[in-house]
C-alpha positions as CSV (number, residue, x, y, z in Angstrom):
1,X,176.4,114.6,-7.9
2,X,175.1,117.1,-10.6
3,X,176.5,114.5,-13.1
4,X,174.8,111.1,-11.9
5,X,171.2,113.5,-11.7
6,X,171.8,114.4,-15.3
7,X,172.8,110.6,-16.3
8,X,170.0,109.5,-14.5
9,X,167.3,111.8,-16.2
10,X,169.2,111.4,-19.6
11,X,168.3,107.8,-18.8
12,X,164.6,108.0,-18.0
13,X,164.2,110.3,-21.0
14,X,165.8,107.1,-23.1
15,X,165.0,104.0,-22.0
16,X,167.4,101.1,-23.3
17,X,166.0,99.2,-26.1
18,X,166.0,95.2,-26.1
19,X,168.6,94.1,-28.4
20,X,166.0,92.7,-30.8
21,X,164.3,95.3,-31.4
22,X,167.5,97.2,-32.1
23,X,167.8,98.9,-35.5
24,X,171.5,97.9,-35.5
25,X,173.2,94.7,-36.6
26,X,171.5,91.6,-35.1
27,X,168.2,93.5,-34.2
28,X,164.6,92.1,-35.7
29,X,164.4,95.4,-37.4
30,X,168.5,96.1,-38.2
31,X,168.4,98.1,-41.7
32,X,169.8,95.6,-44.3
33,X,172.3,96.8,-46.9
34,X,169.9,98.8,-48.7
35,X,168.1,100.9,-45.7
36,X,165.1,98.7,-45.7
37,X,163.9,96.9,-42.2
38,X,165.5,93.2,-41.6
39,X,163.7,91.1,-43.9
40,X,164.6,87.8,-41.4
41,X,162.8,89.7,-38.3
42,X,159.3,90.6,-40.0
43,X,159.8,86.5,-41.1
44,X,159.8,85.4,-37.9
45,X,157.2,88.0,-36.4
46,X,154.9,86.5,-39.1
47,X,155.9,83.1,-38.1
48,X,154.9,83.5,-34.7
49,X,151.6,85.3,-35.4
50,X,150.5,82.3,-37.9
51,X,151.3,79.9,-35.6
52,X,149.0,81.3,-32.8
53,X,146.4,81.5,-35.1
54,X,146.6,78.2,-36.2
55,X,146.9,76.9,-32.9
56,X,143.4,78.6,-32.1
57,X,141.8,77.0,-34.8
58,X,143.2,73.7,-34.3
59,X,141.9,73.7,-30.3
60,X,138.6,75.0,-31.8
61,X,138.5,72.6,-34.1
62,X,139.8,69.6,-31.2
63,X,136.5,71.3,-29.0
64,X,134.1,71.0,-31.2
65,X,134.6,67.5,-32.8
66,X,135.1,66.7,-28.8
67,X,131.9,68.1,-27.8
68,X,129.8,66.7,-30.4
69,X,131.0,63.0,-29.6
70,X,129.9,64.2,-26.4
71,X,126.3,65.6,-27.0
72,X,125.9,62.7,-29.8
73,X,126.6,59.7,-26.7
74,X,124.3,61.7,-24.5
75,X,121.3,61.7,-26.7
76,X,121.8,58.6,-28.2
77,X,121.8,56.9,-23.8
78,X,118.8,59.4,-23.5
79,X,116.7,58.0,-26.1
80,X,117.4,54.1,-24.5
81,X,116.2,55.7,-21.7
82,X,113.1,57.0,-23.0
83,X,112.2,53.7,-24.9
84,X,112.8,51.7,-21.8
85,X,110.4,54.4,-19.6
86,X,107.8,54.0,-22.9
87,X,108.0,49.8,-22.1
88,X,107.3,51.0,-18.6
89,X,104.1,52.8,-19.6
90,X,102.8,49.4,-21.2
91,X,103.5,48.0,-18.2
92,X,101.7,49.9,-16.3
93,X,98.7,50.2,-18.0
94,X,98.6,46.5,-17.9
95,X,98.9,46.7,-14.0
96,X,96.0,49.0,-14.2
97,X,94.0,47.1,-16.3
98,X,94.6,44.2,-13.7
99,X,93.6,46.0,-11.1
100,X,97.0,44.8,-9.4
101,X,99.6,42.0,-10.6
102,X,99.3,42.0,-14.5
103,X,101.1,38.4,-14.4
104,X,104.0,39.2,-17.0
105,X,106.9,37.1,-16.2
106,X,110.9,38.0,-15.7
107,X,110.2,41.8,-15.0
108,X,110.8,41.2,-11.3
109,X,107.5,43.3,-10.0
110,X,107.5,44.7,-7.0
111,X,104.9,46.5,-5.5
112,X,105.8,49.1,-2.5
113,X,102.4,51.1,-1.7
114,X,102.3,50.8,2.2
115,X,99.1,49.1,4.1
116,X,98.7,52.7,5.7
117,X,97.1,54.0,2.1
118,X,93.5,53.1,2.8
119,X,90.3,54.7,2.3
120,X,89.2,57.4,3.9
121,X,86.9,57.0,6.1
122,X,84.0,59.1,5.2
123,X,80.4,57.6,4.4
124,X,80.8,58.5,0.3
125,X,83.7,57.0,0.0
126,X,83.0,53.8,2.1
127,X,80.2,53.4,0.2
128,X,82.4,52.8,-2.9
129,X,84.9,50.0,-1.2
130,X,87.5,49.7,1.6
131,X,90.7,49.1,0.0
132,X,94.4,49.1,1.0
133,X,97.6,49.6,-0.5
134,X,97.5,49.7,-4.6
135,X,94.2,48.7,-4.6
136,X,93.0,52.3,-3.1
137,X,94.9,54.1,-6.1
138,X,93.3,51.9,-8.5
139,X,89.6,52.4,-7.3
140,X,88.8,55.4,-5.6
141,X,89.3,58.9,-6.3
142,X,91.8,61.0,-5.0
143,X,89.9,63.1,-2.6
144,X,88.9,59.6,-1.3
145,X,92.3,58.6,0.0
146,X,93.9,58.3,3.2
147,X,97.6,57.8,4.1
148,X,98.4,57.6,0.6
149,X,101.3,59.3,-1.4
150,X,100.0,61.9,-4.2
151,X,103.2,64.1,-4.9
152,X,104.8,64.3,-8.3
153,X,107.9,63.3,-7.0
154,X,109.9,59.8,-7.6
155,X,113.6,59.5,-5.3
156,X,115.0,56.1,-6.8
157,X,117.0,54.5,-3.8
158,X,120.7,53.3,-4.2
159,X,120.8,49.2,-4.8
160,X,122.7,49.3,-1.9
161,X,119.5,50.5,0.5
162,X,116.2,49.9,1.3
163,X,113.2,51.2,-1.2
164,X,111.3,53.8,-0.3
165,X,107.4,55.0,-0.6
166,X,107.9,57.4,-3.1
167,X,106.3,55.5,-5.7
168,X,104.0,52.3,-6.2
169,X,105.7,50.0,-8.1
170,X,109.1,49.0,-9.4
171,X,109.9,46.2,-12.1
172,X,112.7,45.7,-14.7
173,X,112.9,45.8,-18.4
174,X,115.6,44.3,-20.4
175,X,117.8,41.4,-20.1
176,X,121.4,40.7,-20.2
177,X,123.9,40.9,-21.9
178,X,121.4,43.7,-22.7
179,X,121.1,47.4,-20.2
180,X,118.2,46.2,-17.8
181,X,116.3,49.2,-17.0
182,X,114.6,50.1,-13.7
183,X,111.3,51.4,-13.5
184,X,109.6,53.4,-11.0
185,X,105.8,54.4,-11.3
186,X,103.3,56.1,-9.1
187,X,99.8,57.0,-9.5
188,X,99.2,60.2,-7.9
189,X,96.3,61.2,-8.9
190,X,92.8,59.3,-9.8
191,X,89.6,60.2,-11.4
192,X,86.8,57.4,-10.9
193,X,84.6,56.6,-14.3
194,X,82.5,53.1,-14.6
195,X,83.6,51.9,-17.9
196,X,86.7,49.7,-16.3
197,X,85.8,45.8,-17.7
198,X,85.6,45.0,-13.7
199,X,82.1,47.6,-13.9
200,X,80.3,45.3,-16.7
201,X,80.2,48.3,-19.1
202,X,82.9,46.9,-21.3
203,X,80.9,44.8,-24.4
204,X,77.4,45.9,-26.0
205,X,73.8,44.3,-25.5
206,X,70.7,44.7,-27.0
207,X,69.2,47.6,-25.3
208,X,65.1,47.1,-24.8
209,X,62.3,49.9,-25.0
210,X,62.1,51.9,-22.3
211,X,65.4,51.3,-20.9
212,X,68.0,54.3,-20.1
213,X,71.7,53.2,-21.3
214,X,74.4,54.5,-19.1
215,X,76.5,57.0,-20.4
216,X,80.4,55.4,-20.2
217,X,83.0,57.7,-18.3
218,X,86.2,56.5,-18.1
219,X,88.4,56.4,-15.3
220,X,91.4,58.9,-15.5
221,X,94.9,58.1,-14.0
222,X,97.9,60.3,-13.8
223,X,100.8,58.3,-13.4
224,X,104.5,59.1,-13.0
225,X,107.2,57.1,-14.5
226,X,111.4,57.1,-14.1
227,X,112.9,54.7,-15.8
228,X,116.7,54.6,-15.2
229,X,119.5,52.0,-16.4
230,X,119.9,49.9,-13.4
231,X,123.8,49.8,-13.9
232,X,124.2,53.3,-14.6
233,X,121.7,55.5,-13.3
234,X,122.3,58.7,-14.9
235,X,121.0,57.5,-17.9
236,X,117.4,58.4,-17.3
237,X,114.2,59.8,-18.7
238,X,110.9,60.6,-16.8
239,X,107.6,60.3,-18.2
240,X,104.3,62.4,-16.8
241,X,100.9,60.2,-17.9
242,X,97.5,60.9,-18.3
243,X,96.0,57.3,-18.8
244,X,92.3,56.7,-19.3
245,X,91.0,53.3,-18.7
């Protein structure tokens, strides 16, 4: 029993040594026949170091080329985007200019403010018009709506469902074999001026002695646009506007 203890503290003291690492014959580190250290084990330790490092550097290098394809496609669908949500803004301001269907053909319009936006029903605000839908928006000022969507926020529906009231107007730009883009606009927010062509301020006269000319101020829209690829709608690009007509 005395014996197996000592064994077995003789072999704690001494753990065995893999047989490569062995300085005797066949080890990685075997003196060769002049005392030095194998030269065929430092080889292949050497070996095996390079080879992870080039490894690394090739994944690095497969990552990067990878990633900039990547952010390269990404910008280059972004910009479409934006372009196609600048068309939009043309659009609209020919809507506004209008006041309501600007009668361009193909761009398959389609005007969603509800009947319930009217105006509210105060005597200043009478006294400018009663108007519903659109028209409200594109007349009175804010504080003179009723029922009438004024948030900053657009939700695009799926083609499969029914459009929302989350914005005023939707039309497409584009045609095939072409991306068709969708656009969704809104006005939420409207400052009334008198220099729209519809007020008679829009060309110059001969003013007489005597009489006062009216000072123009322009009406002031702040419109949101999406514009999204109709196919693909990730590919997307929003525009905030602050229009004055």
């Amino acid at each position: 029993m005395t014996e197996q203890r000592a064994k077995s503290k003789e072999q704690r003291a001494n753990p065995p040594v893999p047989p490569l690492l062995k300085g005797g014959e066949g080890g990685l580190f075997s003196k060769g026949g002049h005392g030095g250290i194998n030269e065929k084990g430092i080889a292949l330790v050497m070996i095996l170091v390079m080879s992870a490092i080039a490894l690394a550097i090739m994944a690095g290098l497969i990552y990067m080329i990878t990633a900039g394809t990547q952010i390269s496609g990404m910008q280059k669908r972004y910009e479409t985007a934006r372009e196609a949500a600048k068309g939009g803004a043309d659009v609209t301001y020919q809507l506004i200019d209008a006041r309501g269907n600007p009668g361009i053909p193909g761009i398959n319009l389609y005007i969603i403010t509800p009947g319930t936006c009217v105006t509210l029903n105060t005597t200043a605000c009478t006294a400018i018009g009663s108007y519903t839908g659109i028209a409200t928006k594109l007349n009175l000022p804010t504080s003179c709506w009723s029922g009438c969507d004024s948030s900053m926020s657009i939700i695009p529906p799926p083609l499969s469902s029914p459009d929302n009231t989350t914005y005023d107007m939707r039309f497409d730009i584009g045609a095939s074999p072409y991306p068709i883009y969708r656009i969704y606009g809104k006005i939420v927010d409207t400052i009334e001026g008198n220099s729209g062509l519809d007020e008679g301020l829009g060309g110059k006269g001969v003013v007489s002695t005597g009489e006062v000319t009216v000072v123009s101020k322009p009406y002031l829209y702040t419109i949101e646009l999406n514009a999204e690829n109709k196919d693909n709608p990730s590919e997307r690009a929003k525009y905030s506007i602050l229009y004055q007509y």
